[in-house]
C-alpha positions in Angstrom: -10.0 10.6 -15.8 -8.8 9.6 -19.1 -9.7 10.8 -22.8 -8.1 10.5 -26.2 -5.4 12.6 -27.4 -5.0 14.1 -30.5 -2.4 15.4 -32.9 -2.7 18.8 -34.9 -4.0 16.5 -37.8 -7.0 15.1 -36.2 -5.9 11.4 -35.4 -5.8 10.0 -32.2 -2.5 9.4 -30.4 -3.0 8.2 -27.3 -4.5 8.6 -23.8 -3.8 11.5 -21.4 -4.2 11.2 -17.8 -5.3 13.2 -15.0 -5.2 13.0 -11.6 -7.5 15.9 -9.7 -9.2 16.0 -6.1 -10.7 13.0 -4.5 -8.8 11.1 -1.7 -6.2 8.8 -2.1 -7.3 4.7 -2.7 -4.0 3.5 -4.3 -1.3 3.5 -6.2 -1.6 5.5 -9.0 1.0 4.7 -12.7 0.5 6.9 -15.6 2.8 5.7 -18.7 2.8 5.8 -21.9 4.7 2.6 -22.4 5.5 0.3 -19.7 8.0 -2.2 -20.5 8.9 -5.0 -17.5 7.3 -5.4 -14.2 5.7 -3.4 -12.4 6.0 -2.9 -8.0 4.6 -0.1 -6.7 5.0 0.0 -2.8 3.9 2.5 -0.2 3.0 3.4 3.1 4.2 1.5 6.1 5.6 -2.1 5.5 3.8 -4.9 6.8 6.0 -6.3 10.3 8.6 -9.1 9.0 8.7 -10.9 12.9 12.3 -9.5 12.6 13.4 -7.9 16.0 15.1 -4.6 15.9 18.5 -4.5 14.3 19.7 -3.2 17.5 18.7 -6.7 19.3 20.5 -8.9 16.6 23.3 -11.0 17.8 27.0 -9.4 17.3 28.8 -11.3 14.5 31.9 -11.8 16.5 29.9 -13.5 19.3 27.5 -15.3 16.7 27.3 -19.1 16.7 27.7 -20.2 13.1 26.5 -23.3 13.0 23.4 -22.7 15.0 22.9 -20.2 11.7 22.9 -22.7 9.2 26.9 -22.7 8.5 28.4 -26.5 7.9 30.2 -27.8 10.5 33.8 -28.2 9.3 34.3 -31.6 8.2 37.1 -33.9 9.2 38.3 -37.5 8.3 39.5 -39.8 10.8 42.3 -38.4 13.3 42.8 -35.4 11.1 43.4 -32.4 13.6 40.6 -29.4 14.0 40.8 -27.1 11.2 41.2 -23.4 12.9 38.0 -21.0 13.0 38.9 -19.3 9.8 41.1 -20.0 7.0 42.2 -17.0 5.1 41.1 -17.0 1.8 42.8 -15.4 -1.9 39.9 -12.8 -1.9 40.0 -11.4 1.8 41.6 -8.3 1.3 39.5 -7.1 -2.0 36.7 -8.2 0.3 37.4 -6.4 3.6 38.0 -2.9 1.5 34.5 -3.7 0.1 32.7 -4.2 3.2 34.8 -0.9 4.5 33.5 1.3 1.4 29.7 0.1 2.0 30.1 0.3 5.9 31.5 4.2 5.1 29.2 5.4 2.6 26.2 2.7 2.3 25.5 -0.2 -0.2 25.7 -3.7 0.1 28.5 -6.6 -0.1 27.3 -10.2 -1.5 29.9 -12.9 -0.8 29.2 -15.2 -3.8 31.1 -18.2 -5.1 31.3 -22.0 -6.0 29.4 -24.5 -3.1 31.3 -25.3 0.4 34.0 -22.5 -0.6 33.7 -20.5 2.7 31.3 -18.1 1.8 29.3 -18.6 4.8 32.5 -18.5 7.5 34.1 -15.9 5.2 31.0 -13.4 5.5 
């Protein structure tokens, strides 16, 4: 229910809001101002397809190309680069994953195209 507001002077000042019995049919916002979007999500999410996290393939037996990483690429009789090529940024990146592995959060690998992100994650 919603009526008109008003200050010690008479004027109106806004709306005020109330919420009272009934059942619950959806989300329900009461604002004054409202600046930006707007997502209002509850009950049970709708299934993603995903399996459980507990059925997902360990990384350290994971197939990267068959998960969309580029295949190393080589020119002529140049040798086989190895599996992974330490980067600059490794160790500022393995405490990361450490601290959100210890106490939540999450660690985005970003950086320029065909840099190793992908390998590197």
């Amino acid at each position: 229910m919603a009526e008109d507001r008003e200050a010690p002077d008479g004027t109106a000042v806004g709306v005020g809001n109330s919420v009272s019995g009934g059942g619950f049919h959806a989300p329900v916002v009461q604002t004054g101002t409202l600046n930006g979007g707007l997502h209002t999500y509850y009950g049970q999410q709708p299934p993603s397809g995903l399996p459980p996290v507990a059925d997902w393939p360990r990384l350290d037996a994971a197939d990267p190309i068959a998960f969309g990483v580029r295949r190393t690429r080589r020119i002529g009789d140049e040798p086989p680069l190895p599996p992974y090529v330490l980067r600059d940024s490794d160790a500022v990146l393995g405490e990361r994953v450490r601290t959100a592995a210890g106490s939540g959060g999450l660690v985005l690998v970003t950086g320029e195209p065909l840099s190793g992100k992908s390998r590197t994650a």
